[in-house]
C-alpha positions as CSV (number, residue, x, y, z in Angstrom):
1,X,88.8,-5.8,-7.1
2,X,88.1,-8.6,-9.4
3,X,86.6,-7.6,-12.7
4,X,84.2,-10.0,-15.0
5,X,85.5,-8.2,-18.0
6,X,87.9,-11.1,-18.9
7,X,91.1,-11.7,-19.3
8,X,91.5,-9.5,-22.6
9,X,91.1,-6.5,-20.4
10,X,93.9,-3.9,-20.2
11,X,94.9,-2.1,-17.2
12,X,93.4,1.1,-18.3
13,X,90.1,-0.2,-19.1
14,X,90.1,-1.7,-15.6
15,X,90.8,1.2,-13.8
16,X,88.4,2.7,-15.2
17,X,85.5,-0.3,-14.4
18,X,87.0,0.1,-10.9
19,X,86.4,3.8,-10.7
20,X,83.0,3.1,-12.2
21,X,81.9,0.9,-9.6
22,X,83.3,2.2,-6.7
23,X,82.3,5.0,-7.4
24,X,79.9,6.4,-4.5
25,X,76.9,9.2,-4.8
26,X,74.9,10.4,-7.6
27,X,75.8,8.5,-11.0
28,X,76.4,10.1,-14.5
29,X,76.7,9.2,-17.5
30,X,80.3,9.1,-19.3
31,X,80.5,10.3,-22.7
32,X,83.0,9.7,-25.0
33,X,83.8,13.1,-25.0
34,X,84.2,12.7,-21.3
35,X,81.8,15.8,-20.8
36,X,79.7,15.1,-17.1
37,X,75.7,15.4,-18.1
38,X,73.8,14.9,-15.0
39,X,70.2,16.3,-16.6
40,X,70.2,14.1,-19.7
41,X,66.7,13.5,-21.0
42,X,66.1,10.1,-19.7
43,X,62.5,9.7,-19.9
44,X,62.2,10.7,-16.0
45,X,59.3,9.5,-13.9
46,X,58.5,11.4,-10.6
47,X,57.3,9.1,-7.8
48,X,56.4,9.9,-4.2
49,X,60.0,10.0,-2.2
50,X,59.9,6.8,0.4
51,X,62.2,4.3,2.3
52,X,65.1,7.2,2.1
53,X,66.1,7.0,-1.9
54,X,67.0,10.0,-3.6
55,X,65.0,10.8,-6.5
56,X,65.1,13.9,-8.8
57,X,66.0,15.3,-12.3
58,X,68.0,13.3,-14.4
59,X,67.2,9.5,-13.1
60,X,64.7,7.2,-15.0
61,X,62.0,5.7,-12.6
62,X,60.1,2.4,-12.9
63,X,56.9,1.8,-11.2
64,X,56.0,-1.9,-10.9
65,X,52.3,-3.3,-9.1
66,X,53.5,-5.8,-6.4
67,X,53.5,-9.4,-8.0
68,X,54.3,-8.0,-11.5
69,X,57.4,-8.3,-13.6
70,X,59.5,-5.3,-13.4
71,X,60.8,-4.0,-16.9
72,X,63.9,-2.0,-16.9
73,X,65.4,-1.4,-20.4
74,X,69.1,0.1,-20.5
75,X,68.0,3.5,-21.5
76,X,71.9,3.5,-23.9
77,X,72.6,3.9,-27.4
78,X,74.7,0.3,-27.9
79,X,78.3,1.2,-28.8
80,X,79.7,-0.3,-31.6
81,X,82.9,-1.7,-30.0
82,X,81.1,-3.1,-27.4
83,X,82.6,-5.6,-25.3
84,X,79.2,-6.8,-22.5
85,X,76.7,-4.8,-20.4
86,X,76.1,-5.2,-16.6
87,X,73.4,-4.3,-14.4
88,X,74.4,-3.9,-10.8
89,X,72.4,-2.1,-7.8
90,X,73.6,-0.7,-5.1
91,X,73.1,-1.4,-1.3
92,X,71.9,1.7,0.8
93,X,75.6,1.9,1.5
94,X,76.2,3.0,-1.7
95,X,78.1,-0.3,-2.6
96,X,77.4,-2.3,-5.5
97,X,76.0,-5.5,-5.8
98,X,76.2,-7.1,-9.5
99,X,73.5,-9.7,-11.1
100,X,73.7,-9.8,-14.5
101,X,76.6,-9.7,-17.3
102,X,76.0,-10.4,-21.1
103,X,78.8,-10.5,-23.3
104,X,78.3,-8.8,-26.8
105,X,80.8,-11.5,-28.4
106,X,79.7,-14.8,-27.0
107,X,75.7,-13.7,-26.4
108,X,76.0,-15.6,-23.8
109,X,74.4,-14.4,-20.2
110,X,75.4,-15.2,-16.6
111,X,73.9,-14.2,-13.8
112,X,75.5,-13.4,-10.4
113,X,74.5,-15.8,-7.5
114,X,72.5,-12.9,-5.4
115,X,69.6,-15.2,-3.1
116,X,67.0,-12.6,-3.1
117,X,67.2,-12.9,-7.4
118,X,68.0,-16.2,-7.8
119,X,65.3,-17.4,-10.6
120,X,63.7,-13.6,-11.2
121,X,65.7,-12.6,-13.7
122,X,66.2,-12.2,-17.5
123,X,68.5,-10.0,-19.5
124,X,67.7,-9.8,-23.2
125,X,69.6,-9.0,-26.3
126,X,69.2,-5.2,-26.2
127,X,70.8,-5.4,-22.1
128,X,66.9,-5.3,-20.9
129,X,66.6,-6.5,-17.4
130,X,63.5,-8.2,-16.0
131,X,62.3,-9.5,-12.8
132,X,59.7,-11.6,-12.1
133,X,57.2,-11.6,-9.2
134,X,57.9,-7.8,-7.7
135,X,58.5,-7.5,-4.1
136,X,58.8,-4.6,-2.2
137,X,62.3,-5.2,-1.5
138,X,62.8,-4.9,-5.1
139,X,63.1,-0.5,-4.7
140,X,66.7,-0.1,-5.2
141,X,68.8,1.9,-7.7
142,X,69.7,-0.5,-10.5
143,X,71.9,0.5,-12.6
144,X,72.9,-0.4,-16.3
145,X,76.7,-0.6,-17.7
146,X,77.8,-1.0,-21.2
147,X,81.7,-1.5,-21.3
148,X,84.1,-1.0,-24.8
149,X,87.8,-1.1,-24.4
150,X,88.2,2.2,-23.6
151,X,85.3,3.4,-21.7
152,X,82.1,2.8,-19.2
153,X,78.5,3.8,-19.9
154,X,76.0,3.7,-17.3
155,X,72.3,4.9,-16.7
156,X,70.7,4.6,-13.9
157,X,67.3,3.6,-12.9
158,X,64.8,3.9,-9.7
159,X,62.4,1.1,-9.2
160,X,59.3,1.1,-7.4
161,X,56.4,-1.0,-6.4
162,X,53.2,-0.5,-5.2
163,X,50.9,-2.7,-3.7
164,X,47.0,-1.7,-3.5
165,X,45.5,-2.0,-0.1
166,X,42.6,-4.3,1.1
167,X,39.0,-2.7,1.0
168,X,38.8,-0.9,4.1
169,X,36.9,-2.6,6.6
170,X,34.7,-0.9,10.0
171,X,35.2,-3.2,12.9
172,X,35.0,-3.4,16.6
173,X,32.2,-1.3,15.9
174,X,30.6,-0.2,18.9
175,X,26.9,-2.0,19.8
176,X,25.8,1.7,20.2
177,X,26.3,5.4,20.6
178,X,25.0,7.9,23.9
179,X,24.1,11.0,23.2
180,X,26.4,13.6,25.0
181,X,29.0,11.0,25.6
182,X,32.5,10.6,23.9
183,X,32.9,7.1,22.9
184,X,34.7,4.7,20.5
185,X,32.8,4.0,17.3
186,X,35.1,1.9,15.4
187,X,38.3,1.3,13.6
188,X,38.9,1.6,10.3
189,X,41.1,-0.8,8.9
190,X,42.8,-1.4,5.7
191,X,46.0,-3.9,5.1
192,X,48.2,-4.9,2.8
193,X,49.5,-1.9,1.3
194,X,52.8,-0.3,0.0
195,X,53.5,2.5,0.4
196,X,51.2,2.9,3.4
197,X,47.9,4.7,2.9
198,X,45.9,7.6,4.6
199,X,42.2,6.7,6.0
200,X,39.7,9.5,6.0
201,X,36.0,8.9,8.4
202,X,33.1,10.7,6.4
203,X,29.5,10.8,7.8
204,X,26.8,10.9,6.1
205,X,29.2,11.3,3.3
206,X,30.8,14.8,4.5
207,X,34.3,14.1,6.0
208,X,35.0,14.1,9.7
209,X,37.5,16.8,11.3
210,X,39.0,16.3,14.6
211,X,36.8,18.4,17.2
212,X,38.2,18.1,20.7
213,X,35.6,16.1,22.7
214,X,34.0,15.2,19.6
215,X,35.8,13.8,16.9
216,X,39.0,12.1,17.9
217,X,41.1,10.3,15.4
218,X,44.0,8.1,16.2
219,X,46.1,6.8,13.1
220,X,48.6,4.2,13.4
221,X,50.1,2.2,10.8
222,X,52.2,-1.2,11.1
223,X,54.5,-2.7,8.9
224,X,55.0,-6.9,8.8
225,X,58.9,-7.7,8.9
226,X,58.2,-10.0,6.1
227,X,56.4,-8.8,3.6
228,X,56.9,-5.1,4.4
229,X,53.4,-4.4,3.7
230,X,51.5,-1.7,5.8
231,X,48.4,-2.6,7.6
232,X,47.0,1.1,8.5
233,X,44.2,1.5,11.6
234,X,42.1,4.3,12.3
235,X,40.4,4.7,15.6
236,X,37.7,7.4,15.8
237,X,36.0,8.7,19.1
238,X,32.8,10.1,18.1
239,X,29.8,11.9,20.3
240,X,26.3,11.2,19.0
241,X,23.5,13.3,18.7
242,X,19.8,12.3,17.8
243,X,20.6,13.6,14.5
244,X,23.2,10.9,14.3
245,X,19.9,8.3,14.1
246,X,20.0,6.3,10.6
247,X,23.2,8.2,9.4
248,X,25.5,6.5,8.0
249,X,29.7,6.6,8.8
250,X,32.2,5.2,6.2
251,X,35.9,5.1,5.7
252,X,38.0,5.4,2.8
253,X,41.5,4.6,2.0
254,X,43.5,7.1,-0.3
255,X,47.2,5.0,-1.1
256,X,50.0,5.8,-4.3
257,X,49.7,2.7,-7.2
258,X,51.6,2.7,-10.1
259,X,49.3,5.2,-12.2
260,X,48.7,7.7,-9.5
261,X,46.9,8.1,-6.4
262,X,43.7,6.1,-5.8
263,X,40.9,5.8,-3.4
264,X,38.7,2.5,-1.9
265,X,36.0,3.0,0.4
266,X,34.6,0.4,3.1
267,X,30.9,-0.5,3.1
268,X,28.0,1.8,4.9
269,X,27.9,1.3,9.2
270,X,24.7,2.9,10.8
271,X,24.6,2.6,14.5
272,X,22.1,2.6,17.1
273,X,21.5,5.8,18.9
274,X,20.6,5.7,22.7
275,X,19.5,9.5,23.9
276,X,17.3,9.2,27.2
277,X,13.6,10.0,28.0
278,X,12.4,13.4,27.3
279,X,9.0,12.7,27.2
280,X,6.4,10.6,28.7
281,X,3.0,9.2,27.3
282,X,0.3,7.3,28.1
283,X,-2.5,5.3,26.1
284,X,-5.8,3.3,26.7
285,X,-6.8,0.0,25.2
286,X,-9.2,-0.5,23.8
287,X,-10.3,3.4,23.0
288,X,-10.9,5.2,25.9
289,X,-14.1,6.8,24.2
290,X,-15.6,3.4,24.3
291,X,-15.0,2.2,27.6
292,X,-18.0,0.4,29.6
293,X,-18.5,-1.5,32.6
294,X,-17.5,-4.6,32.5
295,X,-14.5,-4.2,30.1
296,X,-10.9,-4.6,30.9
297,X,-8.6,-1.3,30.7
298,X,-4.8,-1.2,29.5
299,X,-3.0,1.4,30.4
300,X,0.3,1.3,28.1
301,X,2.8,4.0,29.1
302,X,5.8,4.8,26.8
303,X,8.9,6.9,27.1
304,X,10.4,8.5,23.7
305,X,13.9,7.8,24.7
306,X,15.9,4.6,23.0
307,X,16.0,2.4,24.4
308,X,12.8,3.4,26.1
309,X,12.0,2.7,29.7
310,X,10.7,-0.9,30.8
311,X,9.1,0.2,33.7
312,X,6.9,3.0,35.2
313,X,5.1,4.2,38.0
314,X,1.0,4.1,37.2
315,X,-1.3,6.6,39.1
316,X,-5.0,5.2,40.2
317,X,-7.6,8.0,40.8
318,X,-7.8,8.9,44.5
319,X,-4.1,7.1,44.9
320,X,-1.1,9.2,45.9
321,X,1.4,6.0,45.7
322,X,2.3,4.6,42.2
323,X,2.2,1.2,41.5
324,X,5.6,-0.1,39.7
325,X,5.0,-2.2,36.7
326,X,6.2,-2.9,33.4
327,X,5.3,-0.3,30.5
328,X,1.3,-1.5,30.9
329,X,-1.0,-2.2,33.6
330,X,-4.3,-4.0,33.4
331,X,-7.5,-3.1,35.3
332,X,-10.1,-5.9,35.1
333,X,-13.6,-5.5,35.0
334,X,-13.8,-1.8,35.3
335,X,-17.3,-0.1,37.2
336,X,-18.5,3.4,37.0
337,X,-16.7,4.3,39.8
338,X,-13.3,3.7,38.3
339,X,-13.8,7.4,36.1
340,X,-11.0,9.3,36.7
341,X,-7.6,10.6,35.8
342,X,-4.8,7.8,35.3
343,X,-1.3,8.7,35.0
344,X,1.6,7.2,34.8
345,X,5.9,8.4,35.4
346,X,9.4,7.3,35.2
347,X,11.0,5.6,38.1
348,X,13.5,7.5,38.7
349,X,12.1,10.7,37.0
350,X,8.8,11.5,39.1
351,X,8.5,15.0,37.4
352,X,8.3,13.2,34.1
353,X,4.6,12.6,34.1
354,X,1.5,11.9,31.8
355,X,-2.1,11.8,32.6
356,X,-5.7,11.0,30.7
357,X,-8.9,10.9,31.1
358,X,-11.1,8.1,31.6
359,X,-14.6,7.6,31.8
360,X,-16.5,4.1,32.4
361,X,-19.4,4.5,30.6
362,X,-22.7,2.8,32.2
363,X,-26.7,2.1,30.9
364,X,-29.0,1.3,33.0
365,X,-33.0,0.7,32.6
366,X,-35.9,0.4,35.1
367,X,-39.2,-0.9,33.4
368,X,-42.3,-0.6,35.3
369,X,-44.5,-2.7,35.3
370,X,-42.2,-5.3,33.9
371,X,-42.8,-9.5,33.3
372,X,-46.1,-10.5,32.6
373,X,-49.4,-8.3,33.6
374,X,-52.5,-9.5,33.8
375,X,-55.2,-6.4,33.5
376,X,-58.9,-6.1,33.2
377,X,-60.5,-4.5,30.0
378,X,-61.1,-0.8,30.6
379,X,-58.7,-0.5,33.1
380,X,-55.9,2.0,33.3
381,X,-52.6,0.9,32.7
382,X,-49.2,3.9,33.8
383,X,-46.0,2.4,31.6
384,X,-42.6,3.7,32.5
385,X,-39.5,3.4,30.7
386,X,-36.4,4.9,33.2
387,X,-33.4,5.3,31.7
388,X,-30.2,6.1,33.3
389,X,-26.6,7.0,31.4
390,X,-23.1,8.0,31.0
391,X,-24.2,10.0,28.4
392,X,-27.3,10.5,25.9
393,X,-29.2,7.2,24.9
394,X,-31.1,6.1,22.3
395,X,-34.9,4.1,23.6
396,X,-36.9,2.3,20.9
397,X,-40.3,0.6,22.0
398,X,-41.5,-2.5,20.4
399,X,-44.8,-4.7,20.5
400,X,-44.5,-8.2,19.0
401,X,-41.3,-7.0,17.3
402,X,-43.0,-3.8,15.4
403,X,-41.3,-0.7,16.5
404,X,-43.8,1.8,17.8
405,X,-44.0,5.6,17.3
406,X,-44.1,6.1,20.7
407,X,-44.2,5.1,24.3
408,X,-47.1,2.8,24.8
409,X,-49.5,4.2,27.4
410,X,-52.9,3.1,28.5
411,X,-56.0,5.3,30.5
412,X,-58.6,2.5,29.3
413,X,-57.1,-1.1,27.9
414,X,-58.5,-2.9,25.2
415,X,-58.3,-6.5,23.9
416,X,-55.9,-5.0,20.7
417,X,-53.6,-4.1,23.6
418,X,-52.3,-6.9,24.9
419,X,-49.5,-8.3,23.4
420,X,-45.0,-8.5,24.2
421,X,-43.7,-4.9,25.0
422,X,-40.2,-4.4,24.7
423,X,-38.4,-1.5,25.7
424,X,-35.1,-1.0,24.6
425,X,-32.0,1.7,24.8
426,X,-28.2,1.7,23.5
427,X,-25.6,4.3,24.0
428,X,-24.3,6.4,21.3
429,X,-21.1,5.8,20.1
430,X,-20.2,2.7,22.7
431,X,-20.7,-0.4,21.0
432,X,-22.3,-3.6,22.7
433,X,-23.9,-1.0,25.7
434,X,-27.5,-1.8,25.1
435,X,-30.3,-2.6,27.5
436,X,-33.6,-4.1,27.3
437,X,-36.5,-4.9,29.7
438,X,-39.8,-6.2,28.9
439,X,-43.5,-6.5,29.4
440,X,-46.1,-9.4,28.4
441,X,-49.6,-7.3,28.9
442,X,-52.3,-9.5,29.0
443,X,-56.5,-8.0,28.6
444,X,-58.8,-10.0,30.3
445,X,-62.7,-9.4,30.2
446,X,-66.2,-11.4,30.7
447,X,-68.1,-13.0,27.6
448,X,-70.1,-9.9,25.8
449,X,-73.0,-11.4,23.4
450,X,-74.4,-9.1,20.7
451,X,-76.9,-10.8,18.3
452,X,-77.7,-9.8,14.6
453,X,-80.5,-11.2,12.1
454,X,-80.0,-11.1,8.6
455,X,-83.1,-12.9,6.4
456,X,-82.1,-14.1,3.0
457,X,-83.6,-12.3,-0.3
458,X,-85.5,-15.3,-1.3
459,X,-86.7,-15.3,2.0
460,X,-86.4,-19.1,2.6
461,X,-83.8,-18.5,5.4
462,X,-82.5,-16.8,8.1
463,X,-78.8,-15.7,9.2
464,X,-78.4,-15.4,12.9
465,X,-74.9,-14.0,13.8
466,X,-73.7,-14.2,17.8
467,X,-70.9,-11.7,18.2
468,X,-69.1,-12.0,21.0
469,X,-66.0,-10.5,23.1
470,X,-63.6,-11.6,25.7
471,X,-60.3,-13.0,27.1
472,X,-59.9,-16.0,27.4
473,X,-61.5,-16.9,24.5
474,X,-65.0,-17.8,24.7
475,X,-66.2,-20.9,23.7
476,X,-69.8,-20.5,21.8
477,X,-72.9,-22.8,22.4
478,X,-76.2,-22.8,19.9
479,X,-79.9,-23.5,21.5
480,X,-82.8,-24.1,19.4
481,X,-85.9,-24.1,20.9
482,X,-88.6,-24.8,17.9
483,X,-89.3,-26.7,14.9
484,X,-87.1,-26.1,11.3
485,X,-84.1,-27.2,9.4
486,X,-80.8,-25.9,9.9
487,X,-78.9,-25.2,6.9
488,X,-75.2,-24.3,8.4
489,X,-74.8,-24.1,12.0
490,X,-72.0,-22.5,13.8
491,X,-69.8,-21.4,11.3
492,X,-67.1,-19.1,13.5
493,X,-64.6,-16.4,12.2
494,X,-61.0,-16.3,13.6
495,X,-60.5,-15.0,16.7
496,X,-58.8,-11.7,17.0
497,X,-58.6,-9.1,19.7
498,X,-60.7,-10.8,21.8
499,X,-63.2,-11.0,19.1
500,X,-64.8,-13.7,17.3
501,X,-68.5,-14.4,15.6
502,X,-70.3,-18.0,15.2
503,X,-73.3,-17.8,13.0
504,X,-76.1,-20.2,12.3
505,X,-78.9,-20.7,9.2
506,X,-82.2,-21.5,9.6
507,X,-85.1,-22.1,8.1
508,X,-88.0,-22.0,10.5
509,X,-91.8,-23.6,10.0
510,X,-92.6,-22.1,13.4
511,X,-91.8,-19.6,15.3
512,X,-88.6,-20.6,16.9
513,X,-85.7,-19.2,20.0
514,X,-82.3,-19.3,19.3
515,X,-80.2,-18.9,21.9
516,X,-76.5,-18.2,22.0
517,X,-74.0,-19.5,25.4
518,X,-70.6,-17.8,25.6
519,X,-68.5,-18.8,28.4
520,X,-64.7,-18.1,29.7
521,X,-62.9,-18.9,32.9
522,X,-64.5,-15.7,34.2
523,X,-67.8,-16.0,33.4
524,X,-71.0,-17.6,31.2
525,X,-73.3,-15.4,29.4
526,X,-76.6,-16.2,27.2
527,X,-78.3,-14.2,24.5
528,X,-81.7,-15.4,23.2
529,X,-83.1,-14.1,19.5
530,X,-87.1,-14.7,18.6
531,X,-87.2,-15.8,14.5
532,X,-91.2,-15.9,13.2
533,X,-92.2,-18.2,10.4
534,X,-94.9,-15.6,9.4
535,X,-92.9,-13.6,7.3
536,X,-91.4,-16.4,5.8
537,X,-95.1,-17.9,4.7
538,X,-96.4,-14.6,3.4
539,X,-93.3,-14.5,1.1
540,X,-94.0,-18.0,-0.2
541,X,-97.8,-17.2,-1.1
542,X,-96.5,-14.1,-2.8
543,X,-93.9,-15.8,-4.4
544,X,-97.0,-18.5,-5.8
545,X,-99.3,-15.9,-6.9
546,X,-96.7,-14.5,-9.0
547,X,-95.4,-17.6,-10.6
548,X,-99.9,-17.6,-11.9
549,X,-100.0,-14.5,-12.9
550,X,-96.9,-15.3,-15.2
551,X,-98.2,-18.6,-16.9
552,X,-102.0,-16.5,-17.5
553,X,-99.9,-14.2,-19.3
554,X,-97.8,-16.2,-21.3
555,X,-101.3,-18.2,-22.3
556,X,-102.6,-15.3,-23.4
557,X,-100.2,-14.1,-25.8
558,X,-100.3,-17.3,-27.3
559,X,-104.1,-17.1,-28.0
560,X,-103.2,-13.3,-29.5
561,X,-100.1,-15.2,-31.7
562,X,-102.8,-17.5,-33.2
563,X,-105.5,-14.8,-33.9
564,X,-103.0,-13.1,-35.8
565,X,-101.8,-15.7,-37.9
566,X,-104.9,-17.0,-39.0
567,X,-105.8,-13.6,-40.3
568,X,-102.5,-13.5,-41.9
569,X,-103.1,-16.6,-43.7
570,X,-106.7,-15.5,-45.0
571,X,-105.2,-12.7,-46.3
572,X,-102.6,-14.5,-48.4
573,X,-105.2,-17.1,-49.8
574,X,-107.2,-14.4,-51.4
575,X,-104.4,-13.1,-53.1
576,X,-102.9,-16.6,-54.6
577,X,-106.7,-17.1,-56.5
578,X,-106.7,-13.5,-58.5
579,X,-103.4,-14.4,-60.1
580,X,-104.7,-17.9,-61.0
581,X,-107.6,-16.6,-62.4
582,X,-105.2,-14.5,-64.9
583,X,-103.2,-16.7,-65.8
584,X,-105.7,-19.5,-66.8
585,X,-104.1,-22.2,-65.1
586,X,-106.9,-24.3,-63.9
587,X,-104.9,-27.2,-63.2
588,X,-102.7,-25.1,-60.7
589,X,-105.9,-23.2,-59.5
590,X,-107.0,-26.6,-58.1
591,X,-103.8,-27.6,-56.7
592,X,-103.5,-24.6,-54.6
593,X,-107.2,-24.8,-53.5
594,X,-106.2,-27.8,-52.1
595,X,-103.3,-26.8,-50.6
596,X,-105.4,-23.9,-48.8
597,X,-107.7,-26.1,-47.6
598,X,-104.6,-28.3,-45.8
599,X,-104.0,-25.0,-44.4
600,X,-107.1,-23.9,-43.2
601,X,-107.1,-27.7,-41.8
């Protein structure tokens, strides 16, 4: 075999390269001493055993992530007589394959023409090999070799790569699960990877066991020619129970990487459960405590299984045969007579049957008399509210919209009686049920006259007042038959309850009739009322004599006013002439003489 050691090689020193790389099985380092050390302290690296390499004590291990650059320094002391290093690796044959040399003289480096290295690697100064972009083919046994005259070092080293798996995905998942039935929920899958990976199912985060008939796993893994890159599937069989609603199933991937073992898990997958119908109910729209005639009924039936039925079999009271619809039927304008028990089944489940109770609730009301009645004053009057329910009502009695205390009833009518009666009922807790009948009562009587006098306190006039009652409304007519001047004439009050008053005054100089006309459509009555002028003079000539007898009085006590002043005077005038005298004052004597006598005057 041809040797790049150069011409200046001897024929021992190439024997002994020959042995070197001939040499099959496990490599040791030569020492000078020629002593055999296969558990030198290398700096060994324990991997996971793959693709059929030996590993163990005593070999240096390099793990590389897929797509890196792979480091390998030669783990030798340098020799000092050095000639070049190699690196080599060897087929799984066992035969060599050389693809670097470096010569310690020249520091120049070659590189042997090997396709699958061509561009990827680099030897530096200190016989460190690297190479660029890590494939998986790349896990050999390389192996470094530092050459002097007169012997051959080599340590060897184990490469591997790694290559982290995609995120582990769910898919072909299943649209749905039955209970109590085996089937396929998904597959698991994760690619990409190197060395190939283990996938684990968990529910609800607790990992799935195989169970015959119900967990089945199937694991299968696939390596592309290419790349050599493991795609790894899981296929799990799963069967579902109604605790399975809302849970949710992951995968997870568990693969080797350069630092150790690692773990990626794929995203959350819940999945519909179908279970079938164990029960079966039935419902009333609107509320069936508010049901009256005249409203429309839906009977809604539902099944608890999923997906629940779609159609049912509804029951009408006094009906054997069901009537197939979808999960509601509509009755339309219910009566009283459609009170019963509805129910309603599965179609191909008779026994699986619900049933309610329904009750159309009714009002009804009978008034008698009713409309508008016509009675005579006095007359007796029977009023009758009937009232006929579903259930306890309510009855309220109004006249001209005031709510009365009580049922109106009538053994002798009055004019304060007539009026709009309405009689009025509602059932308890059923909205909108509420009846009402009514009754326009109307009193009728003849024209009644009753006449009053009232005479004024000066006694100038007189007051005559014609009461009078009846229905219609009577119209009122004055008469005067004598002489005298009327003051107000027919003045009338309002008319209410079939009463009203029209009153006249008058001031008679005779003695005069009045005479008062009341007439309706039924009849015409007249009331006649004597007024004498008598009484009326007599109070006048009273009335004179006492306006004399007043001025004679006053006269008098002005004759008494004068009497007693003139004394008074007299007296005074007697008194002024002593003091004059006294005082001497003859002069003022005279003056006040004269003054007495323009009193006296």
């Amino acid at each position: 075999m041809e040797s790049k050691a150069g011409p200046s090689c001897r024929l021992v020193f190439c024997l002994l390269i020959s042995a070197a790389v001939l040499r099959p099985g496990p490599i040791s380092k030569f020492s000078p001493t020629g002593i055999e050390d296969t558990n030198m302290d290398l700096g060994v690296q324990f991997g996971p055993q793959h693709q059929g390499y030996p590993g163990g004590l005593g070999w240096y291990t390099v793990n590389s992530a897929y797509g890196d650059t792979i480091i390998m320094p030669c783990r030798l002391d340098v020799p000092q007589n050095l000639m070049f290093g190699k690196w080599k690796y060897e087929k799984p044959d066992g035969s060599p394959v050389f693809i670097a040399f470096r010569s310690s003289t020249k520091k120049s480096v070659q590189y042997d023409d090997v396709p699958e290295y061509r561009d990827r690697l680099s030897l530096s100064e200190n016989y460190t090999l690297s190479i660029s972009n890590a494939r998986i083919s790349d896990e050999k046994r390389f192996v470094c070799m530092l050459v002097t005259e007169d012997n051959v070092f080599e340590a060897p080293t184990i490469v591997k790569v790694f290559k982290q798996p995609s995120k582990p995905e769910i898919v072909s998942q299943a649209p749905f699960l039955e209970t109590e039935q085996l089937k396929k929920l998904g597959d698991c899958i994760s690619k990409d990877s190197y060395p190939d990976g283990n996938i684990t199912w968990y529910r609800n985060g607790k990992v799935l066991q195989p169970l015959e008939g119900v967990v089945v796993l199937i694991f299968k893994k696939q390596m592309d020619p290419v790349t050599q890159l493991y795609t790894m599937t899981s296929s799990l069989e799963y069967k579902a129970t109604k605790a399975d609603i809302q849970m949710p199933f992951t995968c997870s991937v568990t693969y080797y990487g350069p630092s150790g073992q690692k773990t990626l898990q794929s995203e959350q997958a819940i999945f519909d459960i179908y279970y079938p119908t164990e029960q079966v109910t039935i419902q009333v729209l609107p509320s069936k405590n508010a049901i009256k005639e005249g409203d429309n009924i839906t009977l809604k039936c539902l099944g608890n299984g999923n997906p629940p039925p779609e159609e049912f079999l509804f029951y009408l009271p006094g009906q054997p045969e069901g009537i197939r619809s979808s999960n509601t039927y509509t009755l339309t304008d219910v009566r009283r007579n459609a009170t019963g028990d509805y129910r309603c089944s599965l179609i191909d489940k008779k026994s699986m049957i619900a049933s309610t109770a329904i009750t159309v609730h009714y009002l009804d009301l009978s008034l008698n008399p009713s409309g508008e009645v016509t009675k005579q004053i006095g007359d007796a009057l029977p009023v009758s509210c009937t009232i006929s329910a579903s259930r306890n009502a309510t009855v309220v009695w109004m006249k001209d919209n005031i709510r009365l205390r009580s049922s109106p009833s009538f053994s002798s009518l009055h004019y304060q009686d007539a009026g709009n009666y309405v009689c009025e009922t509602a059932l308890q807790d059923v909205e909108g049920l509420k009846k009402r009948e009514s009754l326009t009562l109307i009193v009728e009587g003849k024209p009644q006259i009753k006449m009053t006098k009232k005479t004024d306190p000066s006694g100038l006039s007189k007051t005559i007042i014609c009461h009078v009652e009846g229905f219609p409304k009577p119209a009122i007519q004055w008469t005067i038959t004598g002489s005298g001047s009327v003051i107000n004439q027919t003045e009338e009050s309002p008319y209410i309850n079939g009463r009203y008053y029209s009153k006249i005054i008058i001031s008679p100089e005779e003695n005069v009739t009045l005479t008062c006309t009341a007439e309706n459509q039924l009849e015409r009555t007249v009331n006649s009322l004597n007024v004498s002028a008598n009484e009326n003079r007599e109070k006048v000539n009273d009335q004179a004599k006492l306006i004399v007898g007043i001025v004679v009085g006053l006269l008098l006590a002005a004759l008494v006013a004068g009497v007693v002043y003139w004394l008074y005077m007299k007296k005074s005038k007697t008194a002024s002439k002593h003091v004059n005298k006294d005082l001497g004052n003859l002069e003022e004597n005279k003056k006040l003489e004269e003054n007495n006598h323009k009193t006296e005057a």
